[in-house]
Every structure is written in C-alpha cells, then in structure tokens.
C-alpha atoms as a printed R data frame, in Angstrom:
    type eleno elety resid chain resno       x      y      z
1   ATOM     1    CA   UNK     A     1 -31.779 76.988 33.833
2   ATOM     2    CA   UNK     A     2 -30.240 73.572 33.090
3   ATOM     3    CA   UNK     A     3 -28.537 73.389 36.033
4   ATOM     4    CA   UNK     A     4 -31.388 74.715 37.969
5   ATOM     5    CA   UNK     A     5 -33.140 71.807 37.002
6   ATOM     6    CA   UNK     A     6 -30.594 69.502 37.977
7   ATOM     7    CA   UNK     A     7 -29.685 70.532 41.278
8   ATOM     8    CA   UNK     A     8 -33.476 70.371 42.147
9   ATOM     9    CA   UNK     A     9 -33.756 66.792 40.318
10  ATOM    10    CA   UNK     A    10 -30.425 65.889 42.604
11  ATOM    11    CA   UNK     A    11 -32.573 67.227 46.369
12  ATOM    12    CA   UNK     A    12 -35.520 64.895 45.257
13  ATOM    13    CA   UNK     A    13 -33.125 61.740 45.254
14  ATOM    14    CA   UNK     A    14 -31.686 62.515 48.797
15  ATOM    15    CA   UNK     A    15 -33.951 58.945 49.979
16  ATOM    16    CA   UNK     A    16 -32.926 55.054 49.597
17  ATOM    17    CA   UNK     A    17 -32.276 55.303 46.125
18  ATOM    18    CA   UNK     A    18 -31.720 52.010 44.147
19  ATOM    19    CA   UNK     A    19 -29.423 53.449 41.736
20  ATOM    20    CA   UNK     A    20 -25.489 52.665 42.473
21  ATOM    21    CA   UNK     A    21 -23.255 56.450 41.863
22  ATOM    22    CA   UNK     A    22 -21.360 57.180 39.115
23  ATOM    23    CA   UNK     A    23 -17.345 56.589 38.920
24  ATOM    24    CA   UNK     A    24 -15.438 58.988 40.107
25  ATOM    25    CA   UNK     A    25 -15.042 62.070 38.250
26  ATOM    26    CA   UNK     A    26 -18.226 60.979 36.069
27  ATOM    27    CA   UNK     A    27 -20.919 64.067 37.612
28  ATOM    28    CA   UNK     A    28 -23.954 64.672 35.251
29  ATOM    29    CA   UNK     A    29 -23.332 67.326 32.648
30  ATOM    30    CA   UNK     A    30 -25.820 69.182 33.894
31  ATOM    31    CA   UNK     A    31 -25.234 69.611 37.582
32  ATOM    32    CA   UNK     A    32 -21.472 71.081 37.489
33  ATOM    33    CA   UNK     A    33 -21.340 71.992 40.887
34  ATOM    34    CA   UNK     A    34 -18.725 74.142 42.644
35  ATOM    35    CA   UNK     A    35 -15.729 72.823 44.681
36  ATOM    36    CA   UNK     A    36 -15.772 71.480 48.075
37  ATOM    37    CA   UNK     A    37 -15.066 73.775 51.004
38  ATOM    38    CA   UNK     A    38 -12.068 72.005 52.831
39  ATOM    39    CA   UNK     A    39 -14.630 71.543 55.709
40  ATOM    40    CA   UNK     A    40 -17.198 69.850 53.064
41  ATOM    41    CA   UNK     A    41 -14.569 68.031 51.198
42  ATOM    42    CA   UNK     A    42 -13.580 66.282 54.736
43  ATOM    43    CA   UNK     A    43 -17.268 65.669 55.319
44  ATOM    44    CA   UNK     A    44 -17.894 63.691 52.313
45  ATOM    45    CA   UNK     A    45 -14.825 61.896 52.491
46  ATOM    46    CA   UNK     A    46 -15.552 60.863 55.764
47  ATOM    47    CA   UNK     A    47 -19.305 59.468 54.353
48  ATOM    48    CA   UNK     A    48 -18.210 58.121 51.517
49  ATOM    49    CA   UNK     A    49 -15.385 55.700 53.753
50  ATOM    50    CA   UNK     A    50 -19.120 54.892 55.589
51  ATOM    51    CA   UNK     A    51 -20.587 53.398 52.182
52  ATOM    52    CA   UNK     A    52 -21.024 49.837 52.608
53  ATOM    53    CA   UNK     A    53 -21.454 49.888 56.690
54  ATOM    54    CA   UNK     A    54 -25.221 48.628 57.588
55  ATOM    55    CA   UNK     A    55 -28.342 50.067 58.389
56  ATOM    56    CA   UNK     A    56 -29.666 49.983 61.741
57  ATOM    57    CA   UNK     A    57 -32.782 51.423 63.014
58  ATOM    58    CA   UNK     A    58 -31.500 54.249 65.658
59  ATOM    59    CA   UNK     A    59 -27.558 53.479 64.700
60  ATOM    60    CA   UNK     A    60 -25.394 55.961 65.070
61  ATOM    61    CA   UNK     A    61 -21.830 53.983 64.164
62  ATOM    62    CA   UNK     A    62 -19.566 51.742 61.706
63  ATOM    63    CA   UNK     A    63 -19.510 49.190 63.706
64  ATOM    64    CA   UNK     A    64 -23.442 48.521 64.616
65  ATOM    65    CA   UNK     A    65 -24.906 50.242 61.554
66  ATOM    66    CA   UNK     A    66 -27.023 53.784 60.843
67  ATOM    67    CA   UNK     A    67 -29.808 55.163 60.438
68  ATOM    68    CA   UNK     A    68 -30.315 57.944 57.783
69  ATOM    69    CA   UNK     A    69 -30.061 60.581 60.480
70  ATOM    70    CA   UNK     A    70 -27.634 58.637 62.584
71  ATOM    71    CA   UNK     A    71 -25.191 58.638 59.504
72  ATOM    72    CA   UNK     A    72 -25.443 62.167 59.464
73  ATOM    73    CA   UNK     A    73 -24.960 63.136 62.628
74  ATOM    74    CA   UNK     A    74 -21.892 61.143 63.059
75  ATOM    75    CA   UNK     A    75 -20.451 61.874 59.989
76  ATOM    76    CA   UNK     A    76 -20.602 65.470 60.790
77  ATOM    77    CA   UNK     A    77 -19.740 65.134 64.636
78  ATOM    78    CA   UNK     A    78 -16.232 63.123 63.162
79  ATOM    79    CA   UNK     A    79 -15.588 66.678 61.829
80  ATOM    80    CA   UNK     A    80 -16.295 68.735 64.453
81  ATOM    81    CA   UNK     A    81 -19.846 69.557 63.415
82  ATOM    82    CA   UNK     A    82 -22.283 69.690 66.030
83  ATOM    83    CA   UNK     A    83 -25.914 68.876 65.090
84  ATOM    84    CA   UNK     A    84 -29.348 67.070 66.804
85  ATOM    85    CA   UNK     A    85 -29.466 63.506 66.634
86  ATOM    86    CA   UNK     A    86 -33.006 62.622 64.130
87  ATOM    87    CA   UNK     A    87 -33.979 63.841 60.688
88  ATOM    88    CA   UNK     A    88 -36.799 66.226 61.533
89  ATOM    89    CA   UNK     A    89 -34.368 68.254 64.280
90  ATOM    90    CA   UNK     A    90 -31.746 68.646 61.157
91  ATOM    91    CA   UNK     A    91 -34.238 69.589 59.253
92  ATOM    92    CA   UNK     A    92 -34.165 72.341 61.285
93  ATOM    93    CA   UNK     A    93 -30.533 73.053 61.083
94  ATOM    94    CA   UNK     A    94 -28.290 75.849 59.599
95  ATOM    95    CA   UNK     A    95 -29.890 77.892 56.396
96  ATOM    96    CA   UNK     A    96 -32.533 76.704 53.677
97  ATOM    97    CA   UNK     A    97 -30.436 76.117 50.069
98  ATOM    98    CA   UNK     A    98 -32.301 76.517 47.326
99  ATOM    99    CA   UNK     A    99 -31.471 73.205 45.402
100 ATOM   100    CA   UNK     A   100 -29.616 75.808 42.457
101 ATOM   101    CA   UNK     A   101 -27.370 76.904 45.457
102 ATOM   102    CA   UNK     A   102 -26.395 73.153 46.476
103 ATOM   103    CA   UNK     A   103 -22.659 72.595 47.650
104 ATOM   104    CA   UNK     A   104 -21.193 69.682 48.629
105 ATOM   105    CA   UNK     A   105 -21.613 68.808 52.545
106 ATOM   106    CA   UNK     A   106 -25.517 69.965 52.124
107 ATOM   107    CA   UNK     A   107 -28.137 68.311 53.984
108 ATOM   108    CA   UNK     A   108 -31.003 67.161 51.341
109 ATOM   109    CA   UNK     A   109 -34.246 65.914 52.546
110 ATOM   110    CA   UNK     A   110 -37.317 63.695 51.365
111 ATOM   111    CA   UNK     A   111 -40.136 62.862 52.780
112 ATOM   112    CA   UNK     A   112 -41.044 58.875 52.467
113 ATOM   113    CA   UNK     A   113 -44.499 57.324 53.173
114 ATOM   114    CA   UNK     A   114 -43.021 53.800 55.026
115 ATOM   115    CA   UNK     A   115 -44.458 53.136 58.668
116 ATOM   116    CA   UNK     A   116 -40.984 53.065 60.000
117 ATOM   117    CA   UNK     A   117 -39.923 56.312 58.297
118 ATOM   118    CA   UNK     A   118 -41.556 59.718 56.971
119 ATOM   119    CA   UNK     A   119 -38.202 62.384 56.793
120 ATOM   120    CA   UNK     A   120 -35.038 61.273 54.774
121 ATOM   121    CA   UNK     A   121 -31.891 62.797 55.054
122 ATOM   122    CA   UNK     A   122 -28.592 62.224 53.193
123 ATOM   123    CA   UNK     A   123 -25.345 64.283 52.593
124 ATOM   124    CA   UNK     A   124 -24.587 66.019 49.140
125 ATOM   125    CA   UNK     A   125 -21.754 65.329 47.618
126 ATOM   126    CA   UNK     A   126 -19.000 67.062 44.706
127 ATOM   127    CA   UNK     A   127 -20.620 64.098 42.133
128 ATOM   128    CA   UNK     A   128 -24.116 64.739 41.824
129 ATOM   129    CA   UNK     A   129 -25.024 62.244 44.152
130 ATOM   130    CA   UNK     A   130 -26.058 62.041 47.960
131 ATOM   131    CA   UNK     A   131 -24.862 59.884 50.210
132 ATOM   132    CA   UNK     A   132 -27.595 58.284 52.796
133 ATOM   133    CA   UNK     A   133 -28.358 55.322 54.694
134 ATOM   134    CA   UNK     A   134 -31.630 54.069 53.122
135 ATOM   135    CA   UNK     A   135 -33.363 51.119 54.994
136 ATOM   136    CA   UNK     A   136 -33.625 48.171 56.598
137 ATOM   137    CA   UNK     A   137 -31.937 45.332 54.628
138 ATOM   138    CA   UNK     A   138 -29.890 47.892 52.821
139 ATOM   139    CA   UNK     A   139 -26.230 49.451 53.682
140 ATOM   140    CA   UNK     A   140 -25.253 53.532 53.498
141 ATOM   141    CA   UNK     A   141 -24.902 53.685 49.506
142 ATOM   142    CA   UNK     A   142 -24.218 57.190 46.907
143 ATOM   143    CA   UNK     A   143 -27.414 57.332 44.938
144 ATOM   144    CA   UNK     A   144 -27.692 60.091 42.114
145 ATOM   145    CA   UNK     A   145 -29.717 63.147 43.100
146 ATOM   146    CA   UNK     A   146 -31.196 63.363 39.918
147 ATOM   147    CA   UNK     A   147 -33.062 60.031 40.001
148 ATOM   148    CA   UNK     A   148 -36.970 60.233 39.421
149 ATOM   149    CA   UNK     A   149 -37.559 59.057 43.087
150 ATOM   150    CA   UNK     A   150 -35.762 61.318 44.811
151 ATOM   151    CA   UNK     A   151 -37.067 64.295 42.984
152 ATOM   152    CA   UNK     A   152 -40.848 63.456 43.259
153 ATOM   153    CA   UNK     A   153 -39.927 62.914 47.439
154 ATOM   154    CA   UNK     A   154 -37.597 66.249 47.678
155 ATOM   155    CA   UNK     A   155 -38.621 68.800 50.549
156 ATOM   156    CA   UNK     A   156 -36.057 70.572 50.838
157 ATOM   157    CA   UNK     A   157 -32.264 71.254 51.822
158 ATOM   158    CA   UNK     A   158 -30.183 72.760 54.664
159 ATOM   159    CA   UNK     A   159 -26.645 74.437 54.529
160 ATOM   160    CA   UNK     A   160 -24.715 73.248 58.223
161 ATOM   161    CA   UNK     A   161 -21.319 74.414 57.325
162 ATOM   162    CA   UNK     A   162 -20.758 78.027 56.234
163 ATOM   163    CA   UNK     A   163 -19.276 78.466 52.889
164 ATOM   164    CA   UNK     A   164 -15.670 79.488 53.005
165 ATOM   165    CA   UNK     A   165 -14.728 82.825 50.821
C-alpha cells in the first residue's frame, strides 16, 4: 500500500519540478522499485548524460536544447526506440502503467495550465525521480516523483519498452 502510494506520488511529479534528485543510490524508502531492463537502464543513462543541456521550445537535441517531448523522443530514438515527436502523440504510446507497476524507462505525464504548455512528459528513472525538460529559462533536470506538484498534475503513464523476463 506504501509503495502504492509512492509510485502514484512519483507520476504526479513527472512536470518542471523545482526540486534537485537525490544522490545516487539515495531512492525514497518507500518507492523500492525493480531493476532496470538493460533496454531501460540504457535509456536513462542516456537522459541522465542530457541533464544540464537547455530547454528550447520545439528542440529536439544537446546541442540547441529540448523540449519536454523533444527530450523524449530523442532520448529514446538514441536507443533504437521509435516514437511520435510531441507529448500528446506519446501519450498515446505503448501500454497504460498503473503508477504501482512503474519501471524505469516509463513515460509519466502531467498536465500543466501555462499558455505555452498543457501535457508534460518526462522519463522514469531506477531513483524515484523523472527526468524531464521543464521550461523556458530552465535546463533538462531529475526532479523526485513524489513531490506535491507533480502528484496534484499526474495523468497518467505509458510503458514504450516491453519488460524483459
């Protein structure tokens, strides 16, 4: 039930969280989540080299910036991962997770009332956190799923890689 709780706490926080990620190895009690596929492992380590690059409305690369849905689709296209270009087509992508079921290399979603942006994507990771590209004036950052924000803007989540047996 605990960890029920937490997973859904950690799809709410998928947005432009202000809160920096834990250290490594330092994952909420709570959310003990289960080990990276090698696909998913590969996934977040290629987001997590991303943290620090820009945001930039429609940018789909290091070297100009991202987008929320630009970071995802690139990080997932530098493994091989084919999916649509913008937030509300991903949305759309692979298999509901209930946010008990999350994995690392999940899609989590929130919806945000800005004029420049409604849908919010980021990438789960093995930490309890997300990975994301939150706005304008900001760079791609790790923010904790569980954080108030994030949980009060959760929609929903979206499994793109199948889980390996």
């Amino acid at each position: 039930m605990l960890l029920a709780s937490l997973l859904a706490s950690a799809l709410f926080l998928a947005g432009c969280a202000t809160k920096s990620a834990p250290p490594p190895g330092a994952t909420p009690a709570a959310s003990a989540q289960r080990p990276a596929s090698d696909k998913a492992a590969a996934v977040v380590r290629t987001a997590r080299s991303l943290v620090g690059a820009p945001y930039a409305w429609g940018g789909t690369s290091p070297s100009t910036g991202f987008d929320c849905s630009g970071l995802v689709w690139y990080t997932y296209h530098q493994n091989g991962v084919t999916l649509p270009r913008v937030s509300w087509q991903q949305f759309g992508a692979g298999d509901p997770v209930d946010t008990r079921d999350l994995l690392p290399g999940d899609l989590i979603f929130h919806r945000m009332k800005s004029k420049d942006k409604s849908l919010h994507v980021g990438i789960v990771t093995d930490r309890g956190t997300f990975i994301h590209a939150p706005s304008s004036g900001k760079r791609v950052m790790e923010s904790i799923l569980l954080d108030d924000f994030w949980r009060n803007h959760y929609i929903g989540s979206r499994r793109v890689l199948e889980a390996e047996k």
